[in-house]
C-alpha angles and dihedrals in degrees: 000000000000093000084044091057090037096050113013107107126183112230142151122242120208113198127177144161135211106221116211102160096132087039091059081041095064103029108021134264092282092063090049083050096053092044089050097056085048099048085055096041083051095056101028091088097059085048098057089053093060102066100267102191082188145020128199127180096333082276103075122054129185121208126180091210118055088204087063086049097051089049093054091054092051093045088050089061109059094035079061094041095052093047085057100054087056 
Protein backbone atom coordinates (compact mmCIF):
# COMPACT_ATOMS: atom_id res chain seq x y z
CA UNK A 1 0.00 0.00 0.00
CA UNK A 2 2.66 2.29 0.87
CA UNK A 3 4.26 2.38 -3.25
CA UNK A 4 0.61 2.69 -4.24
CA UNK A 5 0.24 5.91 -2.00
CA UNK A 6 3.61 6.95 -2.95
CA UNK A 7 3.14 6.55 -6.75
CA UNK A 8 -0.55 6.11 -7.79
CA UNK A 9 -1.68 9.56 -9.50
CA UNK A 10 -4.85 10.32 -10.67
CA UNK A 11 -4.76 11.74 -14.37
CA UNK A 12 -6.98 11.95 -17.73
CA UNK A 13 -5.88 10.38 -21.01
CA UNK A 14 -7.04 11.81 -24.19
CA UNK A 15 -6.70 9.61 -26.87
CA UNK A 16 -7.83 10.20 -30.53
CA UNK A 17 -7.36 9.09 -33.99
CA UNK A 18 -7.53 10.80 -37.43
CA UNK A 19 -9.14 8.53 -39.59
CA UNK A 20 -7.87 8.73 -44.08
CA UNK A 21 -8.79 5.95 -45.15
CA UNK A 22 -10.62 7.31 -48.34
CA UNK A 23 -8.01 9.59 -48.63
CA UNK A 24 -5.27 6.56 -48.87
CA UNK A 25 -7.92 5.14 -50.93
CA UNK A 26 -7.69 7.86 -53.69
CA UNK A 27 -4.33 8.85 -53.53
CA UNK A 28 -2.44 6.14 -51.88
CA UNK A 29 -1.21 5.45 -47.99
CA UNK A 30 1.77 7.97 -48.32
CA UNK A 31 -0.69 11.00 -48.86
CA UNK A 32 -2.92 9.80 -45.56
CA UNK A 33 0.32 9.72 -43.96
CA UNK A 34 1.29 13.17 -44.91
CA UNK A 35 -2.26 14.57 -43.97
CA UNK A 36 -1.98 12.76 -40.60
CA UNK A 37 1.39 14.43 -39.44
CA UNK A 38 -0.24 17.69 -40.45
CA UNK A 39 -3.34 17.29 -38.88
CA UNK A 40 -1.11 16.70 -35.51
CA UNK A 41 1.42 19.40 -36.24
CA UNK A 42 -1.76 21.55 -36.72
CA UNK A 43 -3.21 20.84 -33.22
CA UNK A 44 -0.17 20.21 -31.28
CA UNK A 45 0.22 23.92 -30.52
CA UNK A 46 -3.18 24.35 -28.72
CA UNK A 47 -2.11 21.01 -26.70
CA UNK A 48 0.79 22.11 -25.48
CA UNK A 49 -1.00 25.02 -24.11
CA UNK A 50 -3.22 22.93 -22.01
CA UNK A 51 -0.78 21.40 -19.51
CA UNK A 52 0.06 17.97 -21.38
CA UNK A 53 2.16 15.76 -18.34
CA UNK A 54 2.79 13.18 -21.44
CA UNK A 55 2.84 12.85 -24.68
CA UNK A 56 2.60 9.16 -27.03
CA UNK A 57 2.65 8.89 -30.47
CA UNK A 58 1.14 12.57 -31.20
CA UNK A 59 -2.46 10.62 -30.59
CA UNK A 60 -2.54 10.08 -26.36
CA UNK A 61 -2.12 12.73 -24.19
CA UNK A 62 -1.87 12.68 -20.31
CA UNK A 63 -2.89 15.42 -18.39
CA UNK A 64 -2.77 15.64 -14.64
CA UNK A 65 -5.83 17.96 -14.62
CA UNK A 66 -8.96 16.77 -16.30
CA UNK A 67 -9.98 20.43 -16.75
CA UNK A 68 -6.61 20.84 -19.14
CA UNK A 69 -7.81 17.74 -20.94
CA UNK A 70 -11.29 18.91 -21.58
CA UNK A 71 -9.81 22.35 -23.00
CA UNK A 72 -7.61 20.58 -25.46
CA UNK A 73 -10.27 18.88 -26.72
CA UNK A 74 -12.12 21.87 -27.16
CA UNK A 75 -9.09 23.72 -28.70
CA UNK A 76 -8.69 20.79 -31.02
CA UNK A 77 -11.78 21.42 -32.22
CA UNK A 78 -11.84 24.63 -33.51
CA UNK A 79 -8.32 24.50 -34.76
CA UNK A 80 -9.95 21.59 -36.86
CA UNK A 81 -13.02 23.46 -37.50
CA UNK A 82 -11.18 26.60 -38.89
CA UNK A 83 -8.94 24.56 -41.09
CA UNK A 84 -12.07 23.28 -42.53
CA UNK A 85 -13.66 26.41 -43.38
CA UNK A 86 -10.31 27.31 -45.55
Amino acid sequence: MKIAKTYKTKMSAMMFEFEFAEIEEEFGAESGIELKFKAIDMIRTSFLKSNPVYKFEGDLWIFKDSNDAVQAAVQMKACLAKYNKN
